[in-house]
N, C-alpha and C positions, 0 to 999 in steps of 0.2 A: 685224643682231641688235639688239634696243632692248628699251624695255619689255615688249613684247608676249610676245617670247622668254622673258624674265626670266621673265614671268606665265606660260607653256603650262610652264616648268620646274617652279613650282612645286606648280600643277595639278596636272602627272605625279608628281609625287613622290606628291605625296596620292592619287592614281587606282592608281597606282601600291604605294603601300603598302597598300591598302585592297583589293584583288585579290588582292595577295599572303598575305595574312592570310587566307585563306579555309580552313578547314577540312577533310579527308578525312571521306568519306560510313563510311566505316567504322572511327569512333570506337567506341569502346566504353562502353559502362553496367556498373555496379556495383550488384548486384542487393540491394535490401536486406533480403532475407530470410535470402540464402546469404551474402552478403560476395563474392560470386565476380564478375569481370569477364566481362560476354559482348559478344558483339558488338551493334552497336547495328540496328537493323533499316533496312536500304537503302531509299530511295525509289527505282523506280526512273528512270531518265537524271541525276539530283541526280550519280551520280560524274563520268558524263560533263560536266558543265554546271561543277559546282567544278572538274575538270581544265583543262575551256576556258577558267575564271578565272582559274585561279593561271599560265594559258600566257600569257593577256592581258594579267597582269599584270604578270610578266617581260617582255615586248615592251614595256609599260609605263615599265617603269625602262631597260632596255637605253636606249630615246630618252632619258628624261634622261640619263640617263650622257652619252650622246652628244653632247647638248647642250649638257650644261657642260665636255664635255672639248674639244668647238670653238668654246664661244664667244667672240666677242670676239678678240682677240687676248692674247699672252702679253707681260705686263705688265715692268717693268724689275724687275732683282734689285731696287734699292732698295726701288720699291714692294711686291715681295714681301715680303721683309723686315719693314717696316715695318706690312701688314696681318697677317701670322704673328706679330708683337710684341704687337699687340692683341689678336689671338685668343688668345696663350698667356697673356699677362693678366689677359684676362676669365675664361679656365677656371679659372686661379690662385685669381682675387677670389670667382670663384663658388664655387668647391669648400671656401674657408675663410669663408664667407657675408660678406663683408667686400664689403656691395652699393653703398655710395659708388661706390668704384673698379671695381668688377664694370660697374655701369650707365653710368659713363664711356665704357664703349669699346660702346655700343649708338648707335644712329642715332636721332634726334631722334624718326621717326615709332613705331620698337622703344620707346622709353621713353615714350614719350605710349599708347600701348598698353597696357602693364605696368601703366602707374599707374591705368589703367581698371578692372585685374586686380586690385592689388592692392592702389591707394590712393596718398596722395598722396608725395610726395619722395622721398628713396633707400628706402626702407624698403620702400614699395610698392613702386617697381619691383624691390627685393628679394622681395616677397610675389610679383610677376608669374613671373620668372624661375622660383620653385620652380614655380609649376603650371604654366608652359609645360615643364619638365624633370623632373617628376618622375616619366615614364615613357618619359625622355629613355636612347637606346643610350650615352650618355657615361658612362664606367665612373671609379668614383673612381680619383685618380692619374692620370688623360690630362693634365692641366693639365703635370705633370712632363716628358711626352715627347711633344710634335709636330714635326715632320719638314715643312716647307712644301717642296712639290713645284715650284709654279706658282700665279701668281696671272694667271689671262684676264678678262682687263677689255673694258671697251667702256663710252664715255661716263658715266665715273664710276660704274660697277656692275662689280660682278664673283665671280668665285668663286672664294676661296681652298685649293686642292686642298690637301690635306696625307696623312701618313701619320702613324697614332699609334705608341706606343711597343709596343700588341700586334700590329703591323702593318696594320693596317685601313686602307683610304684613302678617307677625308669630302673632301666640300666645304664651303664654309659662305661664302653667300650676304656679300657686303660691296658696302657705298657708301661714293666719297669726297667728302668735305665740308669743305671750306677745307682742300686739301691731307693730310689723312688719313685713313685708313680704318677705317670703323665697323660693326661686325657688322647687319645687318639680319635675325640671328633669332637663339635661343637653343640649337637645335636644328643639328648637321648635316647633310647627305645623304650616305647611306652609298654611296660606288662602290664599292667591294672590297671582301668580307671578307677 
């Protein structure tokens, strides 16, 4: 399991969320004459075709799931520890927008990114951070309660599995770099609701 892995994970996630998102063929319209909601007129095979997606989708995510729950191997308590400190950190730094220290615990390539996003020194990668999360599942208040379950590593890359404080259990992608561990997104991946 190398980069290649790392890269079909993160793939799926986005193949994966993007099937799931699909819509039912019988939404409904709101008539603007009457104010009344009717149903919306079926194409027909469109249910069957959005059912096969949202099916694709979920086999989609079940592999990652699968993925990150075998990758690598399962890291020392320290190291868990020690990448869960960072993470609860950054959601700390993030959540009181206090982006000096938020951007601290990003990965060299994550902050050369950001500042692409949103301009140059902590400020940008503060400006990064809000639009890579502003349609981010992280609920204000997570920063207060995560739970690190396991961190599965493999040559300096890994996924810090955790569970939040409303029980939900993320991952969140990490690399180590001179001995400690740095977020490589701003974003979780949800395994469990």
């Amino acid at each position: 399991m190398n980069r290649r892995l790392v890269s079909a994970v993160a793939i799926g996630v986005v193949a994966g969320l993007s099937l799931a998102s699909c819509g039912s063929s019988t939404e409904s319209t709101e008539s603007a004459s009457t104010g009344q909601t009717q149903p919306a007129e079926a194409i027909p095979g469109e249910s069957q075709s959005k059912s096969e997606a949202n099916s694709r989708g979920d086999q989609a995510l079940a592999k990652v799931r699968a993925g990150i729950l075998h990758f690598g191997k399962v890291a020392t308590k320290a190291d868990t520890q020690a990448a869960a400190a960072h993470l609860a950190a950054f959601l700390f730094d993030r959540e009181g927008k206090d982006w000096g220290p938020a951007c601290s615990y990003l990965s060299a390539g994550l902050k050369a990114r950001l500042k692409q996003i949103g301009g140059p020194g902590d400020a940008g990668c503060g400006k990064g951070i809000e639009a890579m999360t502003a349609s981010a599942s992280m609920a204000e208040g997570e920063a207060s309660g995560i739970l690190a379950k396991e961190l599965r590593q493999e040559d300096g890359r890994g996924f810090l599995i955790y569970t939040t404080e409303a029980g939900k259990t993320n991952a969140m992608l990490m690399v180590r770099d001179g001995g400690e561990w740095f977020l490589v997104g701003v974003n979780p991946t949800p395994l469990f609701p």
